[in-house]
PyMOL Python script that loads the backbone (N, CA, C, O; Angstrom):
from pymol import cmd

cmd.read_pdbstr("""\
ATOM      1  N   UNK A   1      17.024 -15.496   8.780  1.00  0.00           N
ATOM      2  CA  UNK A   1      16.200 -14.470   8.181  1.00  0.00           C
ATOM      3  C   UNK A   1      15.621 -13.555   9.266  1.00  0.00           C
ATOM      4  O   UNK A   1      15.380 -12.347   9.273  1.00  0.00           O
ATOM      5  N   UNK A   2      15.482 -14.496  10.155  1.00  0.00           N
ATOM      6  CA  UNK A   2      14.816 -13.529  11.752  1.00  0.00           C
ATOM      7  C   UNK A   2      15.785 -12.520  12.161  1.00  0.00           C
ATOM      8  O   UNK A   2      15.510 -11.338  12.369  1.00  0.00           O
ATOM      9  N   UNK A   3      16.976 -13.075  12.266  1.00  0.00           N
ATOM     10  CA  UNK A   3      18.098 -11.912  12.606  1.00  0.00           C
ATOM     11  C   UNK A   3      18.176 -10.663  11.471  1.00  0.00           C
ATOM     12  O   UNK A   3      18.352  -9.491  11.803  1.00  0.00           O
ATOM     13  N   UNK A   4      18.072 -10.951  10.578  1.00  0.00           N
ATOM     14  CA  UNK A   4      18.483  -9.816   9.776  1.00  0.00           C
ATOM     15  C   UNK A   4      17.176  -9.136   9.398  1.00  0.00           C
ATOM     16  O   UNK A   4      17.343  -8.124   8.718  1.00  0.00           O
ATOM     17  N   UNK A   5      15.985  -9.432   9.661  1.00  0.00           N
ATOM     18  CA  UNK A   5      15.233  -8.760  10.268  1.00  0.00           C
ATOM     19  C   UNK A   5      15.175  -7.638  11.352  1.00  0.00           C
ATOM     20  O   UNK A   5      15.144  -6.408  11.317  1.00  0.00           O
ATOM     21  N   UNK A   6      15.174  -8.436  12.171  1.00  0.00           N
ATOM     22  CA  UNK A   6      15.451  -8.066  13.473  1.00  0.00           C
ATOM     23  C   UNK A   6      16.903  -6.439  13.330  1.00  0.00           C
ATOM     24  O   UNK A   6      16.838  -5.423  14.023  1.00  0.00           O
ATOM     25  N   UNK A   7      17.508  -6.597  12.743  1.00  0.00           N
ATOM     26  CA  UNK A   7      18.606  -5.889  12.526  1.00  0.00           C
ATOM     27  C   UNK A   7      18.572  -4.670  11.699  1.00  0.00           C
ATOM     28  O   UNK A   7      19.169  -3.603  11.845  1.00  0.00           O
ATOM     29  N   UNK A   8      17.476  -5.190  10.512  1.00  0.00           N
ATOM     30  CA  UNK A   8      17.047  -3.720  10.089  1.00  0.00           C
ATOM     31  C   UNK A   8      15.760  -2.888  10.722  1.00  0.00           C
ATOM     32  O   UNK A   8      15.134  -2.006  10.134  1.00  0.00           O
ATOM     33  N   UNK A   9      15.428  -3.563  12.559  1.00  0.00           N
ATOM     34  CA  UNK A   9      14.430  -2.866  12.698  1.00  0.00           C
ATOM     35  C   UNK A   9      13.110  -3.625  12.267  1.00  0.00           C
ATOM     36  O   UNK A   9      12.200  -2.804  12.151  1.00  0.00           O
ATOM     37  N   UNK A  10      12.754  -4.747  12.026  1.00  0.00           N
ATOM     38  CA  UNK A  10      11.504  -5.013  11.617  1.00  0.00           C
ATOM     39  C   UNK A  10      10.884  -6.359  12.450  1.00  0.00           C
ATOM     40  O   UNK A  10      11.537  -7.221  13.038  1.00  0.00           O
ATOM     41  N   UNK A  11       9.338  -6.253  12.301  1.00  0.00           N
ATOM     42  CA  UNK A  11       9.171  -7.007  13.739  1.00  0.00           C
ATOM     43  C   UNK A  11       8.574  -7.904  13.054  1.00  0.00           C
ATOM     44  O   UNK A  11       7.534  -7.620  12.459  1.00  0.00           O
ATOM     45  N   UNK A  12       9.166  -9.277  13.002  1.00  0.00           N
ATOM     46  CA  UNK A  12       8.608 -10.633  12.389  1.00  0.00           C
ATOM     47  C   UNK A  12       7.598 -10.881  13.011  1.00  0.00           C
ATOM     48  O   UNK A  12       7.686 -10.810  14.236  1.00  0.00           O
ATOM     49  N   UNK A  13       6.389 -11.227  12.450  1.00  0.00           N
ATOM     50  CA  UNK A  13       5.446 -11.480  12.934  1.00  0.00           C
ATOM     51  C   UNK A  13       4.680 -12.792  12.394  1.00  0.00           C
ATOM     52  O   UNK A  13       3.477 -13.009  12.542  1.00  0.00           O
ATOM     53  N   UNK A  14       5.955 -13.934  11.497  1.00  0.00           N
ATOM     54  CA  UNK A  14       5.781 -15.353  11.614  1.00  0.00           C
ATOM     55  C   UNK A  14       5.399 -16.535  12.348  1.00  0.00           C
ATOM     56  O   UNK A  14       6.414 -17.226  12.438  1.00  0.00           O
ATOM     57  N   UNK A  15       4.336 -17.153  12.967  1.00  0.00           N
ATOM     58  CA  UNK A  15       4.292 -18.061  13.714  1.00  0.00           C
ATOM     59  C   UNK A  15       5.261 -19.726  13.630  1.00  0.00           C
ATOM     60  O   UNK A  15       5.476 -20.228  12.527  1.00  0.00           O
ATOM     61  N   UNK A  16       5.800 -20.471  15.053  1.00  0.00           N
ATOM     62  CA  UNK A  16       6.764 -21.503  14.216  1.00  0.00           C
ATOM     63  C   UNK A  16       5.681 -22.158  13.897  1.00  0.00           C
ATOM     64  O   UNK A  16       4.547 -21.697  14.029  1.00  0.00           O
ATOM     65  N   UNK A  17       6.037 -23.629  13.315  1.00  0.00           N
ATOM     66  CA  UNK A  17       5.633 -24.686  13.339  1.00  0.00           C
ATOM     67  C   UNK A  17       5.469 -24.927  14.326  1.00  0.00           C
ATOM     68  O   UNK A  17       6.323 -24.838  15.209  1.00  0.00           O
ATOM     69  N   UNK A  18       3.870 -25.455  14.530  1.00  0.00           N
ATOM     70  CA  UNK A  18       3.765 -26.539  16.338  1.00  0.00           C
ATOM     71  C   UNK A  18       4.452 -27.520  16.310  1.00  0.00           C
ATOM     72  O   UNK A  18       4.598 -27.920  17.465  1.00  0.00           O
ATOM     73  N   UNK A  19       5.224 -28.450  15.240  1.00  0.00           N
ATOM     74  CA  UNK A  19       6.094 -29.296  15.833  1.00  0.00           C
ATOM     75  C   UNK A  19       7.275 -28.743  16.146  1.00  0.00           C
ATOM     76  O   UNK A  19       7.893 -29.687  16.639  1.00  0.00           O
ATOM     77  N   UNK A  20       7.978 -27.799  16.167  1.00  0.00           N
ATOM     78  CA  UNK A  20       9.005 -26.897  16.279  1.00  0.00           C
ATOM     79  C   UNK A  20       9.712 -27.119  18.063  1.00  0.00           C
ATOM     80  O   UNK A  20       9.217 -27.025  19.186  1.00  0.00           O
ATOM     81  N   UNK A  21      10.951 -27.416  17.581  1.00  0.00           N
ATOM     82  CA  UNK A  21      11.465 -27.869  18.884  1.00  0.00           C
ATOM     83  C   UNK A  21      11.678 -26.542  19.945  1.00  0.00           C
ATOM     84  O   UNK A  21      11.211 -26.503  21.083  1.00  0.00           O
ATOM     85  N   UNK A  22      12.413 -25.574  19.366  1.00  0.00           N
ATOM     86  CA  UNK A  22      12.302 -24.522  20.295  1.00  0.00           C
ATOM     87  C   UNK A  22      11.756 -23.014  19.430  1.00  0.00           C
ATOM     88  O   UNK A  22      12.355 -22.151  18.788  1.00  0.00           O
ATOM     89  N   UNK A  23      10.233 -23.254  19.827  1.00  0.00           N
ATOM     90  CA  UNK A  23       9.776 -22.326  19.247  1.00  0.00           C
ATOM     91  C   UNK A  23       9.691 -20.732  19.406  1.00  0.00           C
ATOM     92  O   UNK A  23       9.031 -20.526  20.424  1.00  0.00           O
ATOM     93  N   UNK A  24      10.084 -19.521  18.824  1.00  0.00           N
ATOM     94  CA  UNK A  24       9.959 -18.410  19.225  1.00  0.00           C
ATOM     95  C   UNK A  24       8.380 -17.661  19.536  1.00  0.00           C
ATOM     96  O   UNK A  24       7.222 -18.038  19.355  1.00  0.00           O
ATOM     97  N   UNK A  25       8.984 -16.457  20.076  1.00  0.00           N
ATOM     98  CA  UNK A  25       7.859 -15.846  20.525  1.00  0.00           C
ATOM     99  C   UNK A  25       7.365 -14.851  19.442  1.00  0.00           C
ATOM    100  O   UNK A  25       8.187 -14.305  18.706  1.00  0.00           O
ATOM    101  N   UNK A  26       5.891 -14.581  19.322  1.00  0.00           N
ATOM    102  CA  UNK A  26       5.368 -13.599  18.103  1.00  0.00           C
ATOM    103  C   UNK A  26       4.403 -13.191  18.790  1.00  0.00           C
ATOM    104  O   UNK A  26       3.888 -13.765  19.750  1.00  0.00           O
ATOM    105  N   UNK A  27       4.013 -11.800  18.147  1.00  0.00           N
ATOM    106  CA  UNK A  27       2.847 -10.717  18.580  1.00  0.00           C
ATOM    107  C   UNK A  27       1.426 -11.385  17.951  1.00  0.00           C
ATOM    108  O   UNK A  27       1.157 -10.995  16.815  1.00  0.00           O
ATOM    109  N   UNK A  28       0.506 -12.328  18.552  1.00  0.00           N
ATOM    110  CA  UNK A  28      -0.526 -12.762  17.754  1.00  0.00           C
ATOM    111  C   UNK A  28      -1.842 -12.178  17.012  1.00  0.00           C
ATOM    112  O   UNK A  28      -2.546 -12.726  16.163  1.00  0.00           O
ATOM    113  N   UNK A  29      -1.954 -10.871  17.609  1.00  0.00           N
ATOM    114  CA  UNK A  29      -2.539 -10.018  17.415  1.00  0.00           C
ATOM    115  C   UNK A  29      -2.120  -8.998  15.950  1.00  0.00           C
ATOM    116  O   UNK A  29      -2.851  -8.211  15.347  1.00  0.00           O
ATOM    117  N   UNK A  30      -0.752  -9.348  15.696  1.00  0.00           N
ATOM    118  CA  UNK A  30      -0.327  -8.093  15.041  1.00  0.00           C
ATOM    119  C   UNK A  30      -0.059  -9.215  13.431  1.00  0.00           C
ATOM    120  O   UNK A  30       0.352  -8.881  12.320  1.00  0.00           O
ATOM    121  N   UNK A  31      -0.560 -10.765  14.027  1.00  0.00           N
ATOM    122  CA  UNK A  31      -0.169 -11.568  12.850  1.00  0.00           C
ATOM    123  C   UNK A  31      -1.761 -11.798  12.433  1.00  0.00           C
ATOM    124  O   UNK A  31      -1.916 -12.376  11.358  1.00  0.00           O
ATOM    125  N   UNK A  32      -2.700 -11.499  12.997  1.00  0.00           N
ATOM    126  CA  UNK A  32      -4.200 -11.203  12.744  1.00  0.00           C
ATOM    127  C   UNK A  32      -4.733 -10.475  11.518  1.00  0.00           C
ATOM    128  O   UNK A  32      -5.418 -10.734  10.528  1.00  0.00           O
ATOM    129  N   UNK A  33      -3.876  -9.093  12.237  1.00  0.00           N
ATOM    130  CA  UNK A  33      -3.835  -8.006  10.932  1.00  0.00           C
ATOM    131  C   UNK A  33      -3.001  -8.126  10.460  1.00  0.00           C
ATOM    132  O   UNK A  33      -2.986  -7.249   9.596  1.00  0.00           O
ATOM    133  N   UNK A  34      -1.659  -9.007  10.372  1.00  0.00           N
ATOM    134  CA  UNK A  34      -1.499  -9.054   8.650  1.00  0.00           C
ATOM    135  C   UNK A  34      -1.705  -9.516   8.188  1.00  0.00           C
ATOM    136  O   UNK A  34      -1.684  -9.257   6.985  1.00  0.00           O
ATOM    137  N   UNK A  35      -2.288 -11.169   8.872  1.00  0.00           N
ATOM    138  CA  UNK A  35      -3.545 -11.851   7.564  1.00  0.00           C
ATOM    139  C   UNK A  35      -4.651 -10.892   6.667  1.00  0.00           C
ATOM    140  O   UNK A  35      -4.868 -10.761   5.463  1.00  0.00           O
ATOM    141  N   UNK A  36      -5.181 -10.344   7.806  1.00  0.00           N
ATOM    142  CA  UNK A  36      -6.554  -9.587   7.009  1.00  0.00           C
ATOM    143  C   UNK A  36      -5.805  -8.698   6.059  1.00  0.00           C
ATOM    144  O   UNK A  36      -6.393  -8.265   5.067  1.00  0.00           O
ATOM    145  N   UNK A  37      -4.650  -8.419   6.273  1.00  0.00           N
ATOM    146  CA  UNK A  37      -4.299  -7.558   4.729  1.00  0.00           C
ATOM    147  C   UNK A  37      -3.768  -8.291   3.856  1.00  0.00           C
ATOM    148  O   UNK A  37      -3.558  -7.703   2.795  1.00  0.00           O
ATOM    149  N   UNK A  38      -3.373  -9.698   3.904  1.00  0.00           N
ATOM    150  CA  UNK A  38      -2.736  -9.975   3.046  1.00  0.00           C
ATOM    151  C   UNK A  38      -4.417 -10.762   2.179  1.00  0.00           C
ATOM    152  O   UNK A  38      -4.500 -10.609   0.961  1.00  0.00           O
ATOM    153  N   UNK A  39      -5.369 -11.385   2.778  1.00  0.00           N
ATOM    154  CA  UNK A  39      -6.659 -11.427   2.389  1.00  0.00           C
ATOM    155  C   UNK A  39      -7.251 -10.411   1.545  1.00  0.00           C
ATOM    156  O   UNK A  39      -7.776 -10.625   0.452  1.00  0.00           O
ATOM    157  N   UNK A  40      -7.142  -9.356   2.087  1.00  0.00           N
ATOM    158  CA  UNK A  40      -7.599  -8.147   1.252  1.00  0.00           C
ATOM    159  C   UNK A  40      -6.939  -8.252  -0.017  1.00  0.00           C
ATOM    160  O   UNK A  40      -7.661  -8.171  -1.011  1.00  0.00           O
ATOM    161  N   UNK A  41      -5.680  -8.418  -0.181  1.00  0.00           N
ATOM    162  CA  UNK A  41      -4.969  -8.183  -1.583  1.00  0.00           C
ATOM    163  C   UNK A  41      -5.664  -9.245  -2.271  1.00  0.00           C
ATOM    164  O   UNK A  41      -5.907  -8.969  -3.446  1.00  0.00           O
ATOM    165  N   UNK A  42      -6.092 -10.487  -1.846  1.00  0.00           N
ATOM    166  CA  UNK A  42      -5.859 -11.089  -2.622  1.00  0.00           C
ATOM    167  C   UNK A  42      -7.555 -11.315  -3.186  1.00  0.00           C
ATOM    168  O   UNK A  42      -7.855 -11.806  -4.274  1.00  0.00           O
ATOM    169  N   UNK A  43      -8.235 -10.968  -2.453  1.00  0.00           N
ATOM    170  CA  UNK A  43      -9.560 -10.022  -2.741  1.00  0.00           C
ATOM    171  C   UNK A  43      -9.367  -9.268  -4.231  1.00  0.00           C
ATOM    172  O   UNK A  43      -9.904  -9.702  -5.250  1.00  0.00           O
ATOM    173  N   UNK A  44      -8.767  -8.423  -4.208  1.00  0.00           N
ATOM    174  CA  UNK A  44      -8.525  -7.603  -4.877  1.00  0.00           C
ATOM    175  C   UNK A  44      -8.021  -8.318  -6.388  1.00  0.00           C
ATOM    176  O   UNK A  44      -8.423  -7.984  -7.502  1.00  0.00           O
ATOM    177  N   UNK A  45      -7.378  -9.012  -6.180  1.00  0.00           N
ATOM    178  CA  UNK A  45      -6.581  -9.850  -7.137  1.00  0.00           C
ATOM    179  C   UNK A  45      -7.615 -10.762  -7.671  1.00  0.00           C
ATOM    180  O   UNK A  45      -7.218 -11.351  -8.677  1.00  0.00           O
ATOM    181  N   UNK A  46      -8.168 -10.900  -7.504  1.00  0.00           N
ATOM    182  CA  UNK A  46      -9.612 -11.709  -7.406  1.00  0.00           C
ATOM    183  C   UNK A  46     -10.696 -10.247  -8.447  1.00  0.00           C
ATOM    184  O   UNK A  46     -10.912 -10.641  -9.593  1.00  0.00           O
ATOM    185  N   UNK A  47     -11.029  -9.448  -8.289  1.00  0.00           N
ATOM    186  CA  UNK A  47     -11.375  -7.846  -9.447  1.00  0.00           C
ATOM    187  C   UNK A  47     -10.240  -7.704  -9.875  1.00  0.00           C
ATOM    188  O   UNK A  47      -9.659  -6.637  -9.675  1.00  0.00           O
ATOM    189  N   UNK A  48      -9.554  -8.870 -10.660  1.00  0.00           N
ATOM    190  CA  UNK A  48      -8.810  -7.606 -11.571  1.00  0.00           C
ATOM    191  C   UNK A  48      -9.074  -6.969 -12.505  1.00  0.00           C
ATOM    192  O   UNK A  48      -8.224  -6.145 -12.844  1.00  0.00           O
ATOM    193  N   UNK A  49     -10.459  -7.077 -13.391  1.00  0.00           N
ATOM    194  CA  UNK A  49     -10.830  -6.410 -14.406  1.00  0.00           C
ATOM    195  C   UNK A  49     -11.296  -4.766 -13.750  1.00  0.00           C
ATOM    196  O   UNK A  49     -11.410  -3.825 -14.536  1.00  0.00           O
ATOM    197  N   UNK A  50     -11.482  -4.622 -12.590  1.00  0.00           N
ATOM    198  CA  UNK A  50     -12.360  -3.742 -11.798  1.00  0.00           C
ATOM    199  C   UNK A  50     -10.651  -3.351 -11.497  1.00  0.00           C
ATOM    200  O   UNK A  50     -10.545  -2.130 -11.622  1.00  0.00           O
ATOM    201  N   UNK A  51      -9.850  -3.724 -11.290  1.00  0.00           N
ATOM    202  CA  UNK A  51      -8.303  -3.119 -10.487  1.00  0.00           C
ATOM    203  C   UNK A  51      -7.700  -2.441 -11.461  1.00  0.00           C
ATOM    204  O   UNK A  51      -7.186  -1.324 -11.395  1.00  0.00           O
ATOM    205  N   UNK A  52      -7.819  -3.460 -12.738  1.00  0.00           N
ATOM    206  CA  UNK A  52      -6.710  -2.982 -13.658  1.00  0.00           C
ATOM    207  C   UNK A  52      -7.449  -2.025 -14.763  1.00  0.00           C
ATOM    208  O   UNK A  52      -6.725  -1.442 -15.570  1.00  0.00           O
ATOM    209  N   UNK A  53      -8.337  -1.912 -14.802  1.00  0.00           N
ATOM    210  CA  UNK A  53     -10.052  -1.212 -15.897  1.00  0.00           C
ATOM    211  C   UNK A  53      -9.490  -1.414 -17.354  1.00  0.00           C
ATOM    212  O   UNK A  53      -9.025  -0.440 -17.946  1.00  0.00           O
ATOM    213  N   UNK A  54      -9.526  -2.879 -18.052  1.00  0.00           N
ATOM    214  CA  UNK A  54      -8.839  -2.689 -18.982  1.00  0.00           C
ATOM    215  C   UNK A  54      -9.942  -2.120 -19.943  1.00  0.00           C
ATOM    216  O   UNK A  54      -9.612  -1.887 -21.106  1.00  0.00           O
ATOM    217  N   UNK A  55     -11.065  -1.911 -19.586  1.00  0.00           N
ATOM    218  CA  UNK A  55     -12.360  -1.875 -20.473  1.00  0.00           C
ATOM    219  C   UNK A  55     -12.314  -0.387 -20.681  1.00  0.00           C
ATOM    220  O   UNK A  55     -13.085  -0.078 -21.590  1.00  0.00           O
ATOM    221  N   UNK A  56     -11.598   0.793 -20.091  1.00  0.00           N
ATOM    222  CA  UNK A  56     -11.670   2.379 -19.925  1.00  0.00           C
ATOM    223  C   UNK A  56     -10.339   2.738 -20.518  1.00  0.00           C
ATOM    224  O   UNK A  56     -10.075   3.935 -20.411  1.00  0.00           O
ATOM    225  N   UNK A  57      -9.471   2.027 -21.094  1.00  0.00           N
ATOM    226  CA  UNK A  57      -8.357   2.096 -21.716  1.00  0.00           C
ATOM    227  C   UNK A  57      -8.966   3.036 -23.503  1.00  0.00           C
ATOM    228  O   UNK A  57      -9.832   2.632 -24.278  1.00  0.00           O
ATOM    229  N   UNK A  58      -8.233   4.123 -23.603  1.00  0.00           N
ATOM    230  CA  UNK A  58      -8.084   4.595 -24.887  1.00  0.00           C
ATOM    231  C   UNK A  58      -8.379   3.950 -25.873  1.00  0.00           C
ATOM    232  O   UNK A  58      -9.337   4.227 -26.595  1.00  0.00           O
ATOM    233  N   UNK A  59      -7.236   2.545 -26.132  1.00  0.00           N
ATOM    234  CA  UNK A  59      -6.684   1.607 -27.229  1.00  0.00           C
ATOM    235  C   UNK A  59      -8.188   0.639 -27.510  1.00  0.00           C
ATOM    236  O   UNK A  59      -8.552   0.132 -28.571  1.00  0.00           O
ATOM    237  N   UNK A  60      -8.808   0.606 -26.288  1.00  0.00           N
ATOM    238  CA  UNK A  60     -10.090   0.087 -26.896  1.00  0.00           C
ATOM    239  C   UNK A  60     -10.827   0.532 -27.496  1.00  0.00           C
ATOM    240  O   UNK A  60     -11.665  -0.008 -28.219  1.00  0.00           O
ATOM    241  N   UNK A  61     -10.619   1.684 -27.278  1.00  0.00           N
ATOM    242  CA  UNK A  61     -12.261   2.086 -28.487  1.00  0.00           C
ATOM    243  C   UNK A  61     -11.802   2.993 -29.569  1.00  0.00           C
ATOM    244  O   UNK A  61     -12.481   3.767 -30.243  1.00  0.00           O
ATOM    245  N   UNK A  62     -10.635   2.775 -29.610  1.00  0.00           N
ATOM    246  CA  UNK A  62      -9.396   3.408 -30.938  1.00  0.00           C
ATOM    247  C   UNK A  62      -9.740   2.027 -32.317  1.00  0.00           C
ATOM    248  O   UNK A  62     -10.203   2.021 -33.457  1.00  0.00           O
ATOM    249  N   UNK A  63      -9.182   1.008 -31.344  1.00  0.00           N
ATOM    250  CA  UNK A  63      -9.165  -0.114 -32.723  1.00  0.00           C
ATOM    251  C   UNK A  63     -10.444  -0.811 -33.303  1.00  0.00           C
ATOM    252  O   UNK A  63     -11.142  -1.423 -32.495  1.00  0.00           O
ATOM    253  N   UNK A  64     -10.683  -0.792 -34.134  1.00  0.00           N
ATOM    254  CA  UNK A  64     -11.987  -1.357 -35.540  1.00  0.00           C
ATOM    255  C   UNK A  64     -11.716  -3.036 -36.003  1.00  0.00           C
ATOM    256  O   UNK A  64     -12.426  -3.562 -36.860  1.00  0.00           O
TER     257      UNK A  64
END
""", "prot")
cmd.dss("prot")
cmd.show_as("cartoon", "prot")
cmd.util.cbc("prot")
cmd.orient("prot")
């Protein structure tokens, strides 16, 4: 999966396993920030009434 990564241009930024016999090298800094974004989403996912506004929808205050 690393290679074909790697092949379209994209910079894995996976850490191995510490038991990992020959482990590769990664940018640790750049796997920092993509935790904090992948945190953020899930933040977000966490408001979904506030994400998705089902309460400002038309159909609600249409039906009796």
């Amino acid at each position: 999966m690393r290679e074909l990564a790697k092949k379209q241009e994209f910079v894995a930024v996976v850490p191995p396993k510490k038991n990992r016999k020959h482990p590769w090298n990664y940018d640790k800094e750049l796997y920092k920030f993509r935790n904090e974004v992948e945190r953020f989403f899930l933040r977000i996912k966490r408001f979904r009434k506030v994400f998705t506004r089902y309460d400002k929808r038309d159909i609600i205050y249409t039906q009796e």
